[in-house]
Structure formats: C-alpha cells, structure tokens
C-alpha positions in Angstrom: 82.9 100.9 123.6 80.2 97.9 124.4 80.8 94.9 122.5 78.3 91.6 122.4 80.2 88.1 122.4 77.3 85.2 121.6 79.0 81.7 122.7 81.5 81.2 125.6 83.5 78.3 124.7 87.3 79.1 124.3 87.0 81.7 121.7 84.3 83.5 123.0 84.9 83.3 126.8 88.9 84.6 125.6 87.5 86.8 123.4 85.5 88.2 125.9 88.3 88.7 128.2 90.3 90.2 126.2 87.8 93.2 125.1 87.2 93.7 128.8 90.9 93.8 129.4 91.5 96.2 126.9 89.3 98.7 128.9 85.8 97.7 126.9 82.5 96.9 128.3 81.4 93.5 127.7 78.2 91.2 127.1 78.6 87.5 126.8 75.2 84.9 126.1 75.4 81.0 125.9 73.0 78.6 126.6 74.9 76.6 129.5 75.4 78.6 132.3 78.1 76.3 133.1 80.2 77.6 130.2 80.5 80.9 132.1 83.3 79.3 134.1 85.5 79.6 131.1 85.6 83.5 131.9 88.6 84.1 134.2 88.3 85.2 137.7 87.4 88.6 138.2 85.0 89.3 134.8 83.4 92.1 135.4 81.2 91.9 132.1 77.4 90.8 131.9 77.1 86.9 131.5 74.0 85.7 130.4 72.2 82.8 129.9 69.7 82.2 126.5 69.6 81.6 122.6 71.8 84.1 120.9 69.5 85.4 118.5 66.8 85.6 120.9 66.1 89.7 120.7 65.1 89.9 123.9 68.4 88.2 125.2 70.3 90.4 123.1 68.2 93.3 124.3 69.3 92.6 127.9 72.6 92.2 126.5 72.8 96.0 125.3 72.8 95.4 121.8 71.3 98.5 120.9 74.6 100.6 122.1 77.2 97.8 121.0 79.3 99.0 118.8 80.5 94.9 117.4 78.9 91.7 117.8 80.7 88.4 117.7 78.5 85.5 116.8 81.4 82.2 117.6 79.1 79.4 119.6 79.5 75.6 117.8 76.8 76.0 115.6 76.7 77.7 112.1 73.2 78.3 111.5 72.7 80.0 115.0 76.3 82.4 114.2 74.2 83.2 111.0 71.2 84.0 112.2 73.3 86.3 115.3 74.9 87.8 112.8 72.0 89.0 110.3 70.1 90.2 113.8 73.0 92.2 114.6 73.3 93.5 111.4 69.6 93.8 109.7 67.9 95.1 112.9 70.3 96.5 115.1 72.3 97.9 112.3 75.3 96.9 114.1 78.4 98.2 112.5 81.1 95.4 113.3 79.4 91.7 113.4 81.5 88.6 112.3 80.3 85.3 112.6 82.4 82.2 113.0 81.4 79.2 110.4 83.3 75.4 110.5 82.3 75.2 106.8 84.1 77.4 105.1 82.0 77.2 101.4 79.1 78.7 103.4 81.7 81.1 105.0 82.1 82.2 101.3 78.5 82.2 100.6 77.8 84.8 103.6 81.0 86.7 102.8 79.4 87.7 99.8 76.1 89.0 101.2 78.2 91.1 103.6 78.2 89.1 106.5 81.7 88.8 107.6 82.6 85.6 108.6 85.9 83.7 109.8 86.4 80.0 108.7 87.4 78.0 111.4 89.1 75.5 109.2 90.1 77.9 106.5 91.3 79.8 109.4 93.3 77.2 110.9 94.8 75.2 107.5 96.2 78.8 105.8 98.1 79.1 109.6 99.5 75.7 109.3 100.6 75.8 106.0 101.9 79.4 107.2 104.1 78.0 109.5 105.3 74.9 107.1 105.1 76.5 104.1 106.5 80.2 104.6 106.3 80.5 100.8 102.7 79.2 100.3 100.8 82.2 98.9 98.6 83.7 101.0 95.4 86.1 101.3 95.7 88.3 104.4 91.9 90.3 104.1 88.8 89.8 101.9 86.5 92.6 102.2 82.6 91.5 103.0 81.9 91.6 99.3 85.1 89.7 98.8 86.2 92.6 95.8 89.1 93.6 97.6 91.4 91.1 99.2 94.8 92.1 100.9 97.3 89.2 99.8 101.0 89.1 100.9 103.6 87.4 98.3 107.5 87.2 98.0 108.9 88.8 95.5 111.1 86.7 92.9 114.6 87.2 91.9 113.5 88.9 88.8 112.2 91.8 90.0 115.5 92.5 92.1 116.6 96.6 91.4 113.5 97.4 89.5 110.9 99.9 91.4 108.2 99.1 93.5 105.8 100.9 91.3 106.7 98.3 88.8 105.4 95.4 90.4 101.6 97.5 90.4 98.7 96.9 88.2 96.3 99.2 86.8 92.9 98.0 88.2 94.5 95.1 89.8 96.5 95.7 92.3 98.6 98.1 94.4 101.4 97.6 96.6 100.4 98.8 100.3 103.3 98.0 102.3 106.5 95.8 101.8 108.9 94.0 104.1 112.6 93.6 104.1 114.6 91.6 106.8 111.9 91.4 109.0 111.2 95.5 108.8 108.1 96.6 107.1 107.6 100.1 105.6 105.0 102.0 103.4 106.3 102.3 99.5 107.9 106.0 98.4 107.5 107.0 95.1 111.6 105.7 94.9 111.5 102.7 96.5 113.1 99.8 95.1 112.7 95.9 94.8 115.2 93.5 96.4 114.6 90.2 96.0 113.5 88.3 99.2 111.5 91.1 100.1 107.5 90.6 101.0 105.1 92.9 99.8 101.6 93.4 100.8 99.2 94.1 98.1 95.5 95.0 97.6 94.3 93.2 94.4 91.0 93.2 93.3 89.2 89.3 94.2 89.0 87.8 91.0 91.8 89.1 89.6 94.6 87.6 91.6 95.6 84.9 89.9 96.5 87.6 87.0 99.0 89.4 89.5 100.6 85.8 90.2 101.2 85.3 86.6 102.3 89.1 86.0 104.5 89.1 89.3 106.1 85.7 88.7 105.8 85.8 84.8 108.1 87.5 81.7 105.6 91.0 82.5 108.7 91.8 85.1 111.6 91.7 82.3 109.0 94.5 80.7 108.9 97.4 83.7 106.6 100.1 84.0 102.9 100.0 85.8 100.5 98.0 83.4 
C-alpha cells in the first residue's frame, strides 16, 4: 500500500513514520527541505520538496498508485486544494485534509471531503478527559448523514433490553461497553446502567435520541 503525506511538521512527519513502520510505502512533500529532519533516522520513504498540490510534485510522489492521501501542512486553503486534487483527478479513494477552522471543516465535510478539525479535534479530547460524561460524536461520515456517537446509559434504562434503547430510522446500537469490556449486542442482551453504548444515529437526528434515551420514551419499552 503507497500512501501520500503533504506537510512534514509533527503530524505529518509522525504520520509518515508510522505508515512506513507499519510495513507501507511512503511519499512525504513540504516546501522546506529543512522540515525533512522531523522524519526519524532511518526513513526509508521518498521526501520531497514542492507545493503540495503541484501535480507534478504529486506525480513524482506516486499519486497515481496511492491508495490515501493526507493533506496536514499549516495552511487550510492548500489541505483543500491537496485534497480535491487527490480526490477529483486522481480519484483517490482515502484523502483527509486537516483544517484549524473547524466551520470550514464542516463546510467540506459536506461536499465529501473528509476533514479533521484541529481544534474540534483537540477541545472534544479535552473535555473527554475532564468531562468523561460530556456527550460525544465518535464518526461523521463525509456527507455527515451518519455519525457514530457514544453515550452512557441512564439509570432508567437499567434491566430493560438493548433493543429498547433503538430507534426506527434513527439510530442503532452497534456495540456497548460494560466495566471497561466492549461487546457487539445479541438479540438478548440487556441494559445495566453505567454501561456505554456506541450508536449510529442518523446527523440531524441526534438530539431526538438524547431526548428519547434520557427522556420518559425509556419508562415506555419497545423499538420506536
């Protein structure tokens, strides 16, 4: 597997090291051939020095038989423009493109360019580790229709079954957690309270699986 890494500050030189570690061919661009001494000793990859979304660059960088391309130098407009090269005329199955802002991240997230947030990234981790209750959205799919969101489950729910906690449409329970051990759902499984579950839930509906999972919908049962 060949994978192109544009930018080779600490994400991208790591990131690049870490593909090549896991047995990958690797292609890394930045403009400053200076940044290439992030890259630990030993990087066997292709380093070179350019513009990103300069074809030719990319070209030289074997584009054309990568299978991802990560577009994570300091500069949003140039991940963007990576990105839409990878994916418009290299077709490019796996691009993501890092972005600080994370309203454009949104933006691009809905015309299928996958993007990560920096500071989205970083403040949901925070609050993560300070807030271990703090709801949180695991996944969004490109078109941001699907998101994978994890939640714990309220004392209400306690002894009902896991099938209960679904929604018609809305979501459906994946995977659940308890004391640390996760499992996939059986058709018997049953809630305990404390327990974390991982749910898909369609984008715009979660907000509606808050209120049905933490509202008087549990003292009902049955899949809605």
């Amino acid at each position: 597997m060949h994978v192109v890494v544009v930018g080779c500050g600490r994400v991208g030189s790591g990131l690049a090291a870490a593909v090549e570690a896991a047995g990958h061919s690797v292609a890394i661009i930045d403009r400053r051939e200076s940044a290439f001494r992030r890259l630990p000793d030993g990087f066997k990859g292709n380093a070179l020095t350019g513009v990103g979304f300069d074809r030719d660059r990319l070209e030289e960088a074997g584009i054309r038989e990568a299978v991802a391309v990560a577009a994570v130098t300091n500069g949003d407009n140039s991940n963007i423009m990576i990105a839409r090269v990878a994916k418009e005329t290299y077709a490019v199955d796996n691009v993501v493109a890092r972005i600080y802002d994370p309203r454009r991240a949104a933006i691009y997230e809905r015309l299928g360019i996958p993007t990560i947030a920096t500071v989205q990234w970083a403040t949901e981790r925070v609050l993560r580790r300070i807030l271990p209750d703090q709801h949180a959205v695991e996944w969004i799919d490109p078109s941001a229709r699907v998101c994978l969101i994890e939640r714990i489950v309220p004392a209400r729910w306690a002894g009902k079954p896991l099938a209960d906690i679904e929604m018609s449409k809305v979501a459906r329970v994946v995977a659940f957690s308890r004391m640390g051990v996760s499992q996939l759902p059986g058709p018997d499984s049953l809630v305990q309270e404390g327990d974390t579950i991982f749910a898909a839930c369609a984008g715009d509906l979660i907000d509606e699986f808050d209120r049905h999972l933490g509202g008087e919908a549990a003292n009902a049962g049955g899949q809605h």
